[in-house]
C-alpha positions in Angstrom: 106.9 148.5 42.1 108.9 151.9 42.2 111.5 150.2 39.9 108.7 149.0 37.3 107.0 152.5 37.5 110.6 153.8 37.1 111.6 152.0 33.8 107.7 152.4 32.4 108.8 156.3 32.9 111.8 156.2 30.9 110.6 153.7 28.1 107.9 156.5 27.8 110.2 159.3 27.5 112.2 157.5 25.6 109.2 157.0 22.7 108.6 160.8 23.3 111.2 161.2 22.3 111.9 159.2 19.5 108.7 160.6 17.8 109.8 164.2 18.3 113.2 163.6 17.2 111.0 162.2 13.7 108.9 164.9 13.7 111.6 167.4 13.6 113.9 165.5 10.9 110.0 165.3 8.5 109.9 168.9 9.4 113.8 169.8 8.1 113.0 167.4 5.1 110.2 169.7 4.3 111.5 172.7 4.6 114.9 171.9 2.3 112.5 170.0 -0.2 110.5 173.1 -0.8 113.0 175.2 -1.0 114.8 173.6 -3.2 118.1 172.1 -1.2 117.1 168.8 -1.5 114.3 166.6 -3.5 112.6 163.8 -2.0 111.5 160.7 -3.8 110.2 157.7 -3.4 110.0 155.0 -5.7 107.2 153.0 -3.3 105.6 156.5 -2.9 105.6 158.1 -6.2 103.3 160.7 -4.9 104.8 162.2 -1.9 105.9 164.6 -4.1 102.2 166.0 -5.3 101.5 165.5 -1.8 104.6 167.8 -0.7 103.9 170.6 -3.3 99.7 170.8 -2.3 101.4 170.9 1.0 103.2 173.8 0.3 101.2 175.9 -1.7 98.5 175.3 1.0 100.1 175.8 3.9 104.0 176.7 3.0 106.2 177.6 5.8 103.6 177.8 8.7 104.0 173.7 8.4 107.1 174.2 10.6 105.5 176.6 13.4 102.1 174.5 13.2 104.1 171.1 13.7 106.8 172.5 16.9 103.8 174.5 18.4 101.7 170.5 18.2 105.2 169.0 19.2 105.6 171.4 22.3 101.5 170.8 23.2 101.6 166.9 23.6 105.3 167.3 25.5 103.7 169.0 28.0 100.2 167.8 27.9 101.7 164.0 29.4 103.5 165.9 31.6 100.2 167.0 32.9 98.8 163.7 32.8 101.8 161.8 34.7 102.1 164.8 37.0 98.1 164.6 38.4 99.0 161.2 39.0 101.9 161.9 41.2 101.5 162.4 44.8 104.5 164.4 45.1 103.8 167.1 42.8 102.8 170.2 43.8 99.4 172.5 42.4 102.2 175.3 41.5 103.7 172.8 39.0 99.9 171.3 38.0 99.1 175.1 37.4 102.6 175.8 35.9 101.8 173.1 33.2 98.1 173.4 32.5 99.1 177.0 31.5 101.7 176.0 29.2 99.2 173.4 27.5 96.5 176.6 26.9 99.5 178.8 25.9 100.3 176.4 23.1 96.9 176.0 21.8 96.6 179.7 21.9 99.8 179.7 19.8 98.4 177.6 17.5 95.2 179.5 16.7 97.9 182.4 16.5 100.1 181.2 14.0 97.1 180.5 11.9 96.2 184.5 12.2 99.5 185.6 11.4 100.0 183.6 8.2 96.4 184.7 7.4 97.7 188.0 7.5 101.1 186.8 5.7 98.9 185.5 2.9 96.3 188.3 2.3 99.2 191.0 2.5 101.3 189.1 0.3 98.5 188.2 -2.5 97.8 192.4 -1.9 100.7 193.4 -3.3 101.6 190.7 -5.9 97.8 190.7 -7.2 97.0 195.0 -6.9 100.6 196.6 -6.0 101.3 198.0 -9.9 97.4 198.3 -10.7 95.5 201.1 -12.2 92.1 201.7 -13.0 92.9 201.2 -17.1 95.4 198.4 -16.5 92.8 196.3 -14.4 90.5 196.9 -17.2 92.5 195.5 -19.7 94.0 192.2 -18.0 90.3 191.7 -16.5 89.1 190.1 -13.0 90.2 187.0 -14.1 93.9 187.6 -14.7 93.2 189.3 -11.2 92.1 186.8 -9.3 95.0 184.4 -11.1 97.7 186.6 -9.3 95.5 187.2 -5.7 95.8 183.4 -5.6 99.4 183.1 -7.3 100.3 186.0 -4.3 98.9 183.6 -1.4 95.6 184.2 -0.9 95.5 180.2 -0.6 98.0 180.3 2.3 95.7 183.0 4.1 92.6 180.7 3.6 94.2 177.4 4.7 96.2 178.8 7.1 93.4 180.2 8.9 90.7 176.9 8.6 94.4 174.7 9.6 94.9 177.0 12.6 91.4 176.7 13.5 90.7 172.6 13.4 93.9 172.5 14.9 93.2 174.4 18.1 89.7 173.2 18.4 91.2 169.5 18.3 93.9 170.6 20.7 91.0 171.7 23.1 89.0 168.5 22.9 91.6 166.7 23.4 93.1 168.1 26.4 89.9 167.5 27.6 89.8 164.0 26.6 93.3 163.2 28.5 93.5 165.6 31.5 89.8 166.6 31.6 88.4 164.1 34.6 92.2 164.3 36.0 92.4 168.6 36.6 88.9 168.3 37.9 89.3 165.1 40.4 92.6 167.0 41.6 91.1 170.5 41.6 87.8 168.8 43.7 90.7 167.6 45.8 92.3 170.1 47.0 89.4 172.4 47.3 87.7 169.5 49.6 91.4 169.8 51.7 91.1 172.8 52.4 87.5 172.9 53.1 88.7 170.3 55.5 91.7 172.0 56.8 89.3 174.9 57.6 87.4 172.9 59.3 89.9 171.8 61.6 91.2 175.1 62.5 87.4 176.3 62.8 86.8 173.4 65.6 90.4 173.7 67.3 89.1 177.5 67.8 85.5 176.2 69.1 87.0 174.1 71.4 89.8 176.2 72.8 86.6 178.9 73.4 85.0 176.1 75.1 87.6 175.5 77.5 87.8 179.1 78.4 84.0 179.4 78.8 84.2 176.3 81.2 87.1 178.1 82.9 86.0 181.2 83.3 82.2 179.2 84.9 84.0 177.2 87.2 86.3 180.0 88.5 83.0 182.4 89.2 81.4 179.1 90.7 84.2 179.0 92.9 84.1 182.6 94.2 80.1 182.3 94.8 
């Protein structure tokens, strides 16, 4: 049984990863694609280019962060899941990785804030940087607006609604896998030590007991 549990272990690691070793060669691909290293085309897919370029002038750079942040999340969130159901494994480890699961969500909402901020800072100063009051006048709101979005004030918007689905599925879903676990184990080990309490409360109770019968005898003794 040991063994089988043993070689399930590593054929699961083993797909972990696999998968994140993808994810990170899709997330180099992206990166040198849009910025111009290397192109990317394929002749099945003749639209994974148009896909690639909404990608980037949606979200640009804060793919990469979004993606390792969503890598790092599910590493740790079935080490959770394996780890509640291992004896051996101690709460300071349980606690140790439930942390690092709300730590990455966190990051996640995060890195949607900061390229928010990227964005709005960037389509700031490309849209109003070398504006006057007679020069906005005279190119109008529309030209305007036409270098707001040209600056990034897409990549602030998106950023923002990606970073926020994101975490909210990241939450949901931690409850879906490790919900009923962390609360069985927490129930647990509150109930042991309840029940350790307990114990020690009685051993008191009847150590007090045997003094008190003592203590009767002896002054039945002297009467």
């Amino acid at each position: 049984m040991e063994g089988a549990h043993s070689l399930g272990t590593r054929f699961f690691r083993g797909v972990i990863t696999g998968v994140v070793c993808t994810l990170v060669l899709l997330v180099t691909l992206y990166a040198l694609n849009m910025m111009g290293f290397v192109v990317i085309a394929i002749n099945s897919l003749p639209d994974v280019h148009v896909i690639l370029n909404w990608a980037f002038e949606n979200l640009r750079l804060s793919i990469i962060p979004f993606t390792l942040i969503m890598i790092f999340y599910f590493r740790v969130l079935y080490q959770l899941k394996a780890s509640l159901s291992d004896p051996n494994v101690g709460p300071e480890r349980i606690a140790q990785l439930e942390n690092w699961v709300n730590i990455s969500i966190s990051l996640f909402f995060g890195v949607g804030v900061i390229w928010t901020a990227i964005g709005m800072r960037s389509a700031l100063l490309v849209g109003l940087s070398d504006l006057d009051a007679n020069m906005a006048a005279q190119i109008g709101s529309f030209e305007i607006l036409n270098r707001l979005i040209k600056g990034g004030i897409l990549l602030a918007l998106s950023t923002t609604i990606f970073g926020a689905v994101g975490g909210y599925f990241m939450r949901i879903n931690k409850i879906l896998v490790v919900g009923a676990k962390l609360q069985q184990y927490f129930s647990q080990r509150t109930r042991s030590q309840i029940r350790f309490y307990e114990q020690r409360l009685e051993s008191i109770e009847s150590y007090l007991a045997q003094i008190a019968a003592k203590i009767k005898d002896s002054s039945h003794y002297k009467s």
